[in-house]
C-alpha positions as CSV (number, residue, x, y, z in Angstrom):
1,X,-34.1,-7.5,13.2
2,X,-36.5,-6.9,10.1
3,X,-36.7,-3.5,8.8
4,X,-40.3,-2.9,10.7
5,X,-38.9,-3.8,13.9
6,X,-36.4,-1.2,13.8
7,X,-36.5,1.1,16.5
8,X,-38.1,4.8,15.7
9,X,-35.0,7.4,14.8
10,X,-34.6,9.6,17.4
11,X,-36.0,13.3,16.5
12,X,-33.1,16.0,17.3
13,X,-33.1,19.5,17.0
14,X,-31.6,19.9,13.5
15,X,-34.5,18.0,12.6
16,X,-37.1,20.6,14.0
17,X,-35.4,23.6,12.3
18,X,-35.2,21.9,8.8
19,X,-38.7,20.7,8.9
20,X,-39.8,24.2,10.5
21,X,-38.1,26.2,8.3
22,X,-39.4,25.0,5.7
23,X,-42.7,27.0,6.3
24,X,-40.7,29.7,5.0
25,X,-42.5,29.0,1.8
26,X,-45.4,27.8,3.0
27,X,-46.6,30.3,5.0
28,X,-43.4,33.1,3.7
29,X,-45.5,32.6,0.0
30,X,-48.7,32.9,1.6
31,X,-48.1,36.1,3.5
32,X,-46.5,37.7,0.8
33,X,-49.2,36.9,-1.8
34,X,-52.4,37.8,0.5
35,X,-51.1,41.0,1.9
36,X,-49.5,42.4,-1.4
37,X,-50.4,41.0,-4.3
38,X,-53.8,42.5,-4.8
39,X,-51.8,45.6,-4.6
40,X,-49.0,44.8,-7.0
41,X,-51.4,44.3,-9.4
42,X,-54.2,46.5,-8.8
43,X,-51.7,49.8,-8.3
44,X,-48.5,49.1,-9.8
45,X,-49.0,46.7,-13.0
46,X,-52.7,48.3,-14.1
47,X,-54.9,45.3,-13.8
48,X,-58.7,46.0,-12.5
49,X,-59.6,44.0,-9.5
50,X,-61.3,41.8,-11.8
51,X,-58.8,40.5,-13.6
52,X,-56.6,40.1,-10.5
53,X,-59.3,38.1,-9.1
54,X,-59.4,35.9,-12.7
55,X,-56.3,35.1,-12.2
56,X,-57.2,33.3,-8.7
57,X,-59.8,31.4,-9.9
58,X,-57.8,29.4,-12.7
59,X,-55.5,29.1,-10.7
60,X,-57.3,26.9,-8.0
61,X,-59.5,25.2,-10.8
62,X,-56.2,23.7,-12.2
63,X,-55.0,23.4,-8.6
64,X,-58.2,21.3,-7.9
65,X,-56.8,18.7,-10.0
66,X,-52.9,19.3,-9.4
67,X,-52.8,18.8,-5.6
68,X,-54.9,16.0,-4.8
69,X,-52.5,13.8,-7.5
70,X,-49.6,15.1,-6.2
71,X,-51.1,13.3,-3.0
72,X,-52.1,10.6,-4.4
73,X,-49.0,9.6,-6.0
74,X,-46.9,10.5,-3.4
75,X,-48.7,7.7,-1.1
76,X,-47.8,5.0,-3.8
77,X,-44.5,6.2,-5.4
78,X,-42.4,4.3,-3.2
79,X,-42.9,1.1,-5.4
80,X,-40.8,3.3,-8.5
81,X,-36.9,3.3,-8.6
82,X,-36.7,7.4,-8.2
83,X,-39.0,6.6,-4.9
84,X,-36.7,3.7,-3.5
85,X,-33.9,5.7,-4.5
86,X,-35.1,9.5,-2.8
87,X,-38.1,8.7,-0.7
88,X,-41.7,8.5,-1.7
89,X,-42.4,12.3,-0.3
90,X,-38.6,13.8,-0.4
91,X,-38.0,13.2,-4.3
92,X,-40.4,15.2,-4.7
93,X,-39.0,18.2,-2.3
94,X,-35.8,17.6,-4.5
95,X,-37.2,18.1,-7.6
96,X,-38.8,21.4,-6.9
97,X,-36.2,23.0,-5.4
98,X,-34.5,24.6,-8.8
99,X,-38.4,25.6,-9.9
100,X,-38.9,27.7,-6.8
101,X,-37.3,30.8,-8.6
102,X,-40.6,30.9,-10.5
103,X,-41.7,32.6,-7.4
104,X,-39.7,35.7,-8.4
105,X,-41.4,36.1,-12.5
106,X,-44.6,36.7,-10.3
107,X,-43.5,39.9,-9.2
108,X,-42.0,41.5,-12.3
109,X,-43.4,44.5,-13.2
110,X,-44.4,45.7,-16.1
111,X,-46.4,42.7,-17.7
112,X,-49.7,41.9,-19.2
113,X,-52.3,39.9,-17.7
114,X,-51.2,36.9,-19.0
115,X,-48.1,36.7,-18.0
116,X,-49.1,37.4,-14.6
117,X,-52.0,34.6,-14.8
118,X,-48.6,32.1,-16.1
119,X,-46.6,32.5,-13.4
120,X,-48.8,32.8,-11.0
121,X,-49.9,29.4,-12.0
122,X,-46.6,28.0,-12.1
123,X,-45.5,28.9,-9.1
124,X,-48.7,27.5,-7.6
125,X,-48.3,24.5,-8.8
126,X,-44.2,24.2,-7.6
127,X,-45.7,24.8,-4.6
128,X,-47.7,22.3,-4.6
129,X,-45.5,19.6,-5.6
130,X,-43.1,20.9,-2.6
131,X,-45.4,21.5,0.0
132,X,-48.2,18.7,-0.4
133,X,-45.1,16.0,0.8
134,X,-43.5,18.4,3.2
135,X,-46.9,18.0,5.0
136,X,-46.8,14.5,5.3
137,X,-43.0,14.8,7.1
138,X,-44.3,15.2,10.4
139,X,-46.4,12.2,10.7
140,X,-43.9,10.0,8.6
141,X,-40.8,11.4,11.5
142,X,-42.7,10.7,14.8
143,X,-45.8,9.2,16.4
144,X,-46.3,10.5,19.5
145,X,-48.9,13.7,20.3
146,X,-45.8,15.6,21.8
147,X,-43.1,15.5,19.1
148,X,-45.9,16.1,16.6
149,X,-47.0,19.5,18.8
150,X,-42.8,20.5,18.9
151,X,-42.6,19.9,15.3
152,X,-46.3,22.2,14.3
153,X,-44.9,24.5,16.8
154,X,-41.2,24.7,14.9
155,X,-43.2,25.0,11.7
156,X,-44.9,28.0,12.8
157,X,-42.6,29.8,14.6
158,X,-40.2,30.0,11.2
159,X,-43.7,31.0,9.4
160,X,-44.5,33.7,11.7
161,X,-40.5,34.5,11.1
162,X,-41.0,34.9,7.4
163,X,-44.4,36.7,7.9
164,X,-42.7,39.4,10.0
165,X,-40.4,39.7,6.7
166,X,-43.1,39.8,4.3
167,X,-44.5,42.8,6.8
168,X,-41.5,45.1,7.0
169,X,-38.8,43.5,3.7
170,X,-41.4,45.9,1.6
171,X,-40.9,49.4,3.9
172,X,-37.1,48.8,3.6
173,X,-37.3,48.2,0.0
174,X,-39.7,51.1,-0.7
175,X,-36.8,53.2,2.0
176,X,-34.7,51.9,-0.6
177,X,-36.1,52.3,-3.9
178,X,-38.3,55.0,-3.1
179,X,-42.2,55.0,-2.6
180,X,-43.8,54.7,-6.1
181,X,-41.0,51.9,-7.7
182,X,-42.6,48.3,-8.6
183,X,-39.2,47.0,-8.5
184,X,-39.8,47.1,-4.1
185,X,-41.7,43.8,-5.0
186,X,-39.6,42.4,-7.4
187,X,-36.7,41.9,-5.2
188,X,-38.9,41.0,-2.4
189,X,-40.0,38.1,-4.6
190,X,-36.5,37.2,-5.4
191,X,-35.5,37.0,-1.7
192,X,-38.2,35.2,-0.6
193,X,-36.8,32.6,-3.7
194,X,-34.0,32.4,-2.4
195,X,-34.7,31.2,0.9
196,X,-37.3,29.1,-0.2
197,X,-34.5,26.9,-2.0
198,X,-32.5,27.0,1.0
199,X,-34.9,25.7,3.4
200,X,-36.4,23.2,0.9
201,X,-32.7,21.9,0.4
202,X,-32.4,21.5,4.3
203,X,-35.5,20.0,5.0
204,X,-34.6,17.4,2.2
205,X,-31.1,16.6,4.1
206,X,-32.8,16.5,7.5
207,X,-35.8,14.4,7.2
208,X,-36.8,11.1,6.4
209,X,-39.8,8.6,5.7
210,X,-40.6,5.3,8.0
211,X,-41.6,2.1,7.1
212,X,-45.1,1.6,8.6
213,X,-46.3,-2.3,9.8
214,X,-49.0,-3.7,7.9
215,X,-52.7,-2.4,9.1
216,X,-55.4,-4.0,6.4
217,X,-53.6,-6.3,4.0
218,X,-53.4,-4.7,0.6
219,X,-56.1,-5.6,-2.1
220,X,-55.7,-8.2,-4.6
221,X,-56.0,-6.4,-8.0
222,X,-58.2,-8.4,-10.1
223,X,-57.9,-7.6,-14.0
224,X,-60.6,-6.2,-15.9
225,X,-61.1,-2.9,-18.0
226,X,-60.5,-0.1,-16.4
227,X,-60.0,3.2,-18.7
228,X,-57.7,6.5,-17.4
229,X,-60.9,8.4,-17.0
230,X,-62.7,5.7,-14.2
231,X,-59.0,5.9,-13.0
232,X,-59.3,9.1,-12.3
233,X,-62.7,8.9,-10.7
234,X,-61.5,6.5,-8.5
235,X,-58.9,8.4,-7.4
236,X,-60.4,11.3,-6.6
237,X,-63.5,9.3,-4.7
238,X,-60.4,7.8,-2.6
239,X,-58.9,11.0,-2.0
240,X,-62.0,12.8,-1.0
241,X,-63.0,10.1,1.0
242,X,-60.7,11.9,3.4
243,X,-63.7,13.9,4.5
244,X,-65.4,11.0,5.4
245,X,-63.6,11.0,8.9
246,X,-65.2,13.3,11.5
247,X,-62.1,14.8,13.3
248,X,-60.5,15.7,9.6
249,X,-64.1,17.4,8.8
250,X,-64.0,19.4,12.4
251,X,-60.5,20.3,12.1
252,X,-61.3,21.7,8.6
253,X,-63.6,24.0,9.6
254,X,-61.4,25.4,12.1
255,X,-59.1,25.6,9.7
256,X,-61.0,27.6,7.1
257,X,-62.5,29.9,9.8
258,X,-59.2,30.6,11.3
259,X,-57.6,30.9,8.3
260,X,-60.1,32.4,5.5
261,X,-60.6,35.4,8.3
262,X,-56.9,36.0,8.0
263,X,-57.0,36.0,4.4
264,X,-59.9,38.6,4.2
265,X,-57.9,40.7,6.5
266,X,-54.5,40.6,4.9
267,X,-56.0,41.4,1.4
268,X,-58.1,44.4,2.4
269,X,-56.0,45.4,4.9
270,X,-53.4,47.5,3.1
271,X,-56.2,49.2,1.1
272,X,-57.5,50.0,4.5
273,X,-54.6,51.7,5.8
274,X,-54.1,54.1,2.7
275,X,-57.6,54.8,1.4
276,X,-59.6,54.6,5.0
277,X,-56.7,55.9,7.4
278,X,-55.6,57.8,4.9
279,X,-52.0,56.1,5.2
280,X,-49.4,54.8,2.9
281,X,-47.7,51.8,1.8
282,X,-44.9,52.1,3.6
283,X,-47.1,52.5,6.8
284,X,-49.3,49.1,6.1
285,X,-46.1,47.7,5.8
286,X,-44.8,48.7,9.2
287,X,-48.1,47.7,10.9
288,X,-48.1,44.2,8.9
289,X,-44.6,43.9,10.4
290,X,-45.9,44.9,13.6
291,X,-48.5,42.5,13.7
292,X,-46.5,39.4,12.8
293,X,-44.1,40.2,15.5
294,X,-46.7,39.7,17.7
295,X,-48.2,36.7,16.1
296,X,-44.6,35.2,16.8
297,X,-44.9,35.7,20.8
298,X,-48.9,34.4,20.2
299,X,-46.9,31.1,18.8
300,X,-45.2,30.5,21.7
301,X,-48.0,30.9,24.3
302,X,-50.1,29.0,22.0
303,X,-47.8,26.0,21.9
304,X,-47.4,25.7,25.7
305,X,-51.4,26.1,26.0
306,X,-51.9,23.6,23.3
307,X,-49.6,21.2,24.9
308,X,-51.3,21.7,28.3
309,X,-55.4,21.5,27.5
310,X,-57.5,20.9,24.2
311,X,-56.9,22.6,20.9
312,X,-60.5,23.6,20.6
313,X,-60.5,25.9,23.9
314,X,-56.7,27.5,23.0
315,X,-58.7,28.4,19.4
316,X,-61.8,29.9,20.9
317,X,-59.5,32.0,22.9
318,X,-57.7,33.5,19.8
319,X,-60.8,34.3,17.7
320,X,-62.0,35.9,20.3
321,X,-58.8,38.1,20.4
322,X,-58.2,38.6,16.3
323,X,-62.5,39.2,16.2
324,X,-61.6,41.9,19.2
325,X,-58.8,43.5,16.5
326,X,-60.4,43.5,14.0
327,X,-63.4,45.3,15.0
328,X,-61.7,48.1,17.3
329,X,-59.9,49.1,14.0
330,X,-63.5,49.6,12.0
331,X,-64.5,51.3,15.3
332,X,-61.4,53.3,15.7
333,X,-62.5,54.6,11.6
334,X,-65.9,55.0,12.5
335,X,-64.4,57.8,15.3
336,X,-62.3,59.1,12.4
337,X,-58.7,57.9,13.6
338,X,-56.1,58.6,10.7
339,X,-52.4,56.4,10.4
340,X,-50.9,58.7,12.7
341,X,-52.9,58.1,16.0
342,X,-51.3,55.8,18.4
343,X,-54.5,54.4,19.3
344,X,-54.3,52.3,16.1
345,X,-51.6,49.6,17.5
346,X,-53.5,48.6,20.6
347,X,-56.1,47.0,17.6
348,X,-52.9,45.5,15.9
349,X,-51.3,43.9,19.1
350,X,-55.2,42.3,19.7
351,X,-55.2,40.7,15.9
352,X,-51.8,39.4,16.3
353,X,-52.1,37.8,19.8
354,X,-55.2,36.0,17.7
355,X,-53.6,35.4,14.6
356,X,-50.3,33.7,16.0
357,X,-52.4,30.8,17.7
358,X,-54.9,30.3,15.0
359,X,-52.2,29.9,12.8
360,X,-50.8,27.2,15.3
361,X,-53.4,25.4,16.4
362,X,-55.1,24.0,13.0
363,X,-51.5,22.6,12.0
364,X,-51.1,21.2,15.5
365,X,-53.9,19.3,15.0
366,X,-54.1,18.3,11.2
367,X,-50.6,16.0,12.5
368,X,-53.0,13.5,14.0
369,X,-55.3,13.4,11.2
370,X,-53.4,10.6,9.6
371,X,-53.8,9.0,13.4
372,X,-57.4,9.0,12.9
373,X,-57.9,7.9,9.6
374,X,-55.5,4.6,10.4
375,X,-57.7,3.7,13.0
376,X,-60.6,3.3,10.4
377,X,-58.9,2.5,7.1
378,X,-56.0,0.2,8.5
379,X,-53.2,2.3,6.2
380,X,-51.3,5.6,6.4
381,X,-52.5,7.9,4.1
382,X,-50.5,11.2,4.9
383,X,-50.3,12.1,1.6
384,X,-53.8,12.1,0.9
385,X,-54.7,14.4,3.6
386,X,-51.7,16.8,2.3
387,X,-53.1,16.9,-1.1
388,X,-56.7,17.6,0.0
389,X,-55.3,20.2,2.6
390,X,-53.1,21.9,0.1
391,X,-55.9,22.4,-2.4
392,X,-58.4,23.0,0.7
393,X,-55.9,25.8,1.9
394,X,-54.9,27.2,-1.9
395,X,-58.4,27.1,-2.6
396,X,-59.8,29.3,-0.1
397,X,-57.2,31.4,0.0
398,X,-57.7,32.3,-3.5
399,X,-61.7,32.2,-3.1
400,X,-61.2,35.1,0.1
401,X,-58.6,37.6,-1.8
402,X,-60.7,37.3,-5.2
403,X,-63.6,37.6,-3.3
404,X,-62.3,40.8,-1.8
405,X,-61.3,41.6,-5.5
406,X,-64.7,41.1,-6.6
407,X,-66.8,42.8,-4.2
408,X,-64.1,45.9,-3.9
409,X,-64.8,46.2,-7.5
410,X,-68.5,46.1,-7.3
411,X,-68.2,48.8,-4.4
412,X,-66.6,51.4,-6.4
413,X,-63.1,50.6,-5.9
414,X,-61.1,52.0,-8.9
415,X,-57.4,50.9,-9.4
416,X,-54.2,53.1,-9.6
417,X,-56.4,56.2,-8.2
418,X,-54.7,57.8,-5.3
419,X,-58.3,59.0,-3.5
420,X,-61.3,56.6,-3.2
421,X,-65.0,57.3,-3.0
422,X,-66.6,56.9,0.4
423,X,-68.5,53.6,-1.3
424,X,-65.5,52.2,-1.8
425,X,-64.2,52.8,1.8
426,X,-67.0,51.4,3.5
427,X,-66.5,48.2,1.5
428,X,-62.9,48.1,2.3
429,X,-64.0,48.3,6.2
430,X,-66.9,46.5,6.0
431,X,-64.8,43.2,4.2
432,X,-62.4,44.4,7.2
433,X,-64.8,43.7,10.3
434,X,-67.8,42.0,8.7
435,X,-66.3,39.1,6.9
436,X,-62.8,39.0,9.2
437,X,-65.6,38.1,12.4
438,X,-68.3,36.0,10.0
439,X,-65.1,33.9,9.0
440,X,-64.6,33.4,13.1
441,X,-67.5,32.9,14.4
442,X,-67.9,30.1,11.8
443,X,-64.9,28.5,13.2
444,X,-65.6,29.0,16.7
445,X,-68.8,27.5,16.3
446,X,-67.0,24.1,15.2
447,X,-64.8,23.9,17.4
448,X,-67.0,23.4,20.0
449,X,-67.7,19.7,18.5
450,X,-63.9,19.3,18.3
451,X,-62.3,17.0,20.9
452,X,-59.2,15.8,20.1
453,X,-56.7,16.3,22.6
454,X,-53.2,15.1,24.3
455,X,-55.8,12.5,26.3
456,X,-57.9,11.2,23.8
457,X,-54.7,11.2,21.2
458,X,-53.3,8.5,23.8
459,X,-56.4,6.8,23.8
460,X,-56.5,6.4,20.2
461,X,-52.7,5.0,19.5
462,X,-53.5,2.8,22.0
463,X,-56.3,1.7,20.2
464,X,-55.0,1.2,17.3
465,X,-52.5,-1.1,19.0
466,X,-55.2,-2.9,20.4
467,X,-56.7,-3.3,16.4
468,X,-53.9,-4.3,15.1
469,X,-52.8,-6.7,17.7
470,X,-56.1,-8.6,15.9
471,X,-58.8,-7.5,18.6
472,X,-62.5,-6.5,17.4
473,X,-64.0,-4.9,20.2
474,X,-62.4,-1.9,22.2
475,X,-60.2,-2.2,25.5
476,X,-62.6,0.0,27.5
477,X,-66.3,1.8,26.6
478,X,-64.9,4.8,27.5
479,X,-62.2,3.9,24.9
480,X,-64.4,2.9,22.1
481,X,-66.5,5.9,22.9
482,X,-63.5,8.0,22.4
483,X,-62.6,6.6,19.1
484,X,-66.2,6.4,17.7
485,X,-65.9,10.2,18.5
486,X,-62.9,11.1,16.5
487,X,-63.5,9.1,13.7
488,X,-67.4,9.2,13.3
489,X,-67.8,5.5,12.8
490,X,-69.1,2.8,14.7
491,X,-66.4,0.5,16.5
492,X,-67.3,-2.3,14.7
493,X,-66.5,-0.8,11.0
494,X,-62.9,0.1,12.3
495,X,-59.8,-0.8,11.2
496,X,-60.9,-1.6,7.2
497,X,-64.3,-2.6,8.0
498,X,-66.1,0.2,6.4
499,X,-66.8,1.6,2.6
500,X,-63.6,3.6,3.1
501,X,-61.4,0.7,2.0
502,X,-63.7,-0.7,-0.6
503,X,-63.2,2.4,-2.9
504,X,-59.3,2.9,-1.4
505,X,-58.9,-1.1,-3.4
506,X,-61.0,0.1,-6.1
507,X,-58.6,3.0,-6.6
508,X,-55.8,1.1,-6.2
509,X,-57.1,-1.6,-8.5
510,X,-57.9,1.3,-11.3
511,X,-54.8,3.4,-11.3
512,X,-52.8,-0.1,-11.3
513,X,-54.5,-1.5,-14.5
514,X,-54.7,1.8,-16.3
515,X,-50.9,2.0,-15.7
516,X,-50.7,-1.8,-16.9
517,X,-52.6,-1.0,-20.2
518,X,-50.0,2.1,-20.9
């Protein structure tokens, strides 16, 4: 039996919990940096909002060129010794695992700006190198729409499980520590370090890569000059050619709107509480906690809806519950609620029945992108799609809290001052409803052009089947019309018959003879 006709490896349960657990730092980091780091450095280590938001923005220019590589070479690195030896995507997870403490320098308090701008970007860049192949596990362990749903649905689950942490580990550390120590965040960073190593060691032991069959046969690299700067452009045209498939550009947008609105929220969230509720830390905490508890149940339903009917109509549900949240809490202000009405967790249940499945669904769905892209390309390029979606997601992420930096700033906002002028509030509510619902509505309106779905997911394995089996017209005119759908291209330009592969060979053929010439 040759090595492609090896049967698939049967995905068990210790499986799902390593490669779900692992969101522990995905979305663990993520929660922890968008609900408190604004405030760590704003209040406790006496940087304006402006230089909080700097340090953002290099961040994700450096990351612009960090995570697509990391992508990019993770799809070829199989051909190296270190590859054959610990797996194209996994060596990677290995190597990172003893850099994740830099997570913990971020939080130390007591620094200037620049050594909050270093280790910010060093951790964002260990993060990168972990999570961009991570992303790619799913689609490398299993095939069919099902096991791909269980394993998005494992993934989020532990993330909700480390974003009900991030909520409340902060109120037991500042019961600990008492209300006005930095150090509550340094050992929250150091915890969360820990557990990232932990989780990153088992997903290394408890995943693994498959050989793919040939789709397109791989381009003959002819030999001719080819410097490391047209290298790079050719990479980079390959790697955003990514966007160049229709049910990658849909899903993105969902993505962004589901998850940019969360970002606004969490960042101006805790200013909120204490400045327009007139609450405290501690408090934001236990309502952050609160709210990912809930998000955690939302999981759940959302995976059994997801399972049962399209994506797009389980995500137009949520929004429609987080937009709900969101505004009752800028309504309840407007009536002059303060932290210690009861009225104010009725608006934190809605946002976190909406949060849990928007956090679901876009990863549910991103596991067939790779699906979709073989169907017109002829190749598996996971990594690719990882890359882009890492830098896509770090990006915006870092674009909504300095944003909120920005525009808190230019409303008045001054940091370390206990009271805040009425300008100031109304910014810090207005980023709360305004640009939480804008960011919604933006995804909801994409999603109604999305139409991937357990049905049309069968029809396009099947299809690809049917391509690689060495047909050139579809098995069915509902099948083809399906496909043409999900991958925007005509069924005729299919399966490497389309610009798509011209610039994936003349990527290919540059990286290779730049390499040669080194």
């Amino acid at each position: 039996m040759t090595r492609a006709s090896k049967p698939a490896r049967k995905v068990r349960l210790p499986n799902f919990l390593a490669y779900g657990s692992n969101d522990v730092l995905g979305a663990g980091s993520m929660a922890v940096i968008s609900g408190w780091v604004l405030i760590f450095y704003t209040q406790f280590c006496g940087l304006s909002a402006g230089e909080a938001a700097t340090i953002f923005a290099v961040a994700r220019v450096l990351d612009a060129f960090a995570s697509p590589m990391i992508g990019y070479i993770s799809d070829n690195f199989g051909g190296t010794w270190l590859g054959r030896r610990f797996g194209r995507r996994r060596f990677f997870i290995l190597a990172a695992i003893p850099l994740l403490p830099s997570f913990g320098l971020m939080w130390l308090p007591g620094q200037d700006f620049w050594f909050y701008l270093v280790t910010y970007v060093l951790f964002e860049l260990v993060y990168a190198m972990e999570i961009i192949p991570f992303e790619t596990l799913a689609a490398e362990m299993a095939s069919d729409y099902g096991t791909k749903a269980r394993f998005a649905g494992w993934r989020i689950l532990f993330g909700q499980a480390s974003a009900i942490l991030a909520g409340f580990l902060p109120l037991w550390l500042i019961n600990a520590l008492g209300r006005d120590s930095a150090d509550t965040f340094f050992y929250m960073g150091l915890i969360f370090a820990g557990l990232f190593m932990v989780t990153a060691g088992m997903l290394y032991l408890f995943s693994w890569e498959r050989h793919m069959p040939g789709g397109v046969p791989a381009p003959v690299r002819a030999r001719g000059a080819a410097g490391p700067l047209e290298a790079l452009k050719a990479l980079y045209r390959n790697l955003f050619s990514t966007m160049r498939i229709r049910a990658f550009r849909l899903h993105l947008g969902m993505y962004l709107g589901g998850y940019i609105s969360q970002d606004v929220f969490n960042a101006a969230f805790t200013f909120f509480v204490i400045f327009a509720l007139a609450g405290s830390t501690a408090f934001a905490s236990e309502l952050l906690g609160t709210m990912y508890i809930v998000q955690f149940v939302a999981v759940i339903l959302a995976i059994n809806l997801a399972l049962r009917t399209a994506p797009s109509h389980a995500y137009q549900i949520a929004a429609a519950s987080f937009a709900a949240g969101a505004l009752t809490l800028v309504g309840l202000w407007a009536l002059g609620l303060e932290a210690g009405s009861q009225a104010i967790w009725a608006p934190i249940v809605l946002a976190g029945l909406g949060r849990g499945a928007l956090n679901y669904i876009p990863w549910a769905t991103y596991n067939y992108m790779a699906d979709v892209d073989e169907i017109v390309t002829g190749t598996r390029r996971e990594g690719s799609f990882a890359g882009v979606m890492t830098f896509v997601r770090k990006a915006t992420q870092a674009v909504a809290v300095a944003g909120v930096g920005f525009i808190m700033q230019a409303g008045g906002f001054v940091s370390g001052a206990e009271v805040q002028s009425h300008g100031a509030i109304l910014t810090i509510t207005l980023l709360l409803g305004v640009g939480t619902v804008g960011m919604l509505v933006f995804g909801v309106l994409v999603s109604l052009r999305f139409r991937l779905s357990p049905a049309t997911h069968a029809t396009l394995m099947a299809e690809i089947e049917h391509l690689r089996a060495g047909a050139r017209t579809p098995s069915s005119a509902e099948a083809g019309a399906v496909v043409e759908d999900l991958s925007g291209w005509r069924y005729e330009q299919l399966w490497g018959r389309n610009p798509i592969v011209v610039r994936e060979t003349q990527a290919a053929a540059s990286v290779s003879l730049a390499r040669s010439e080194r």
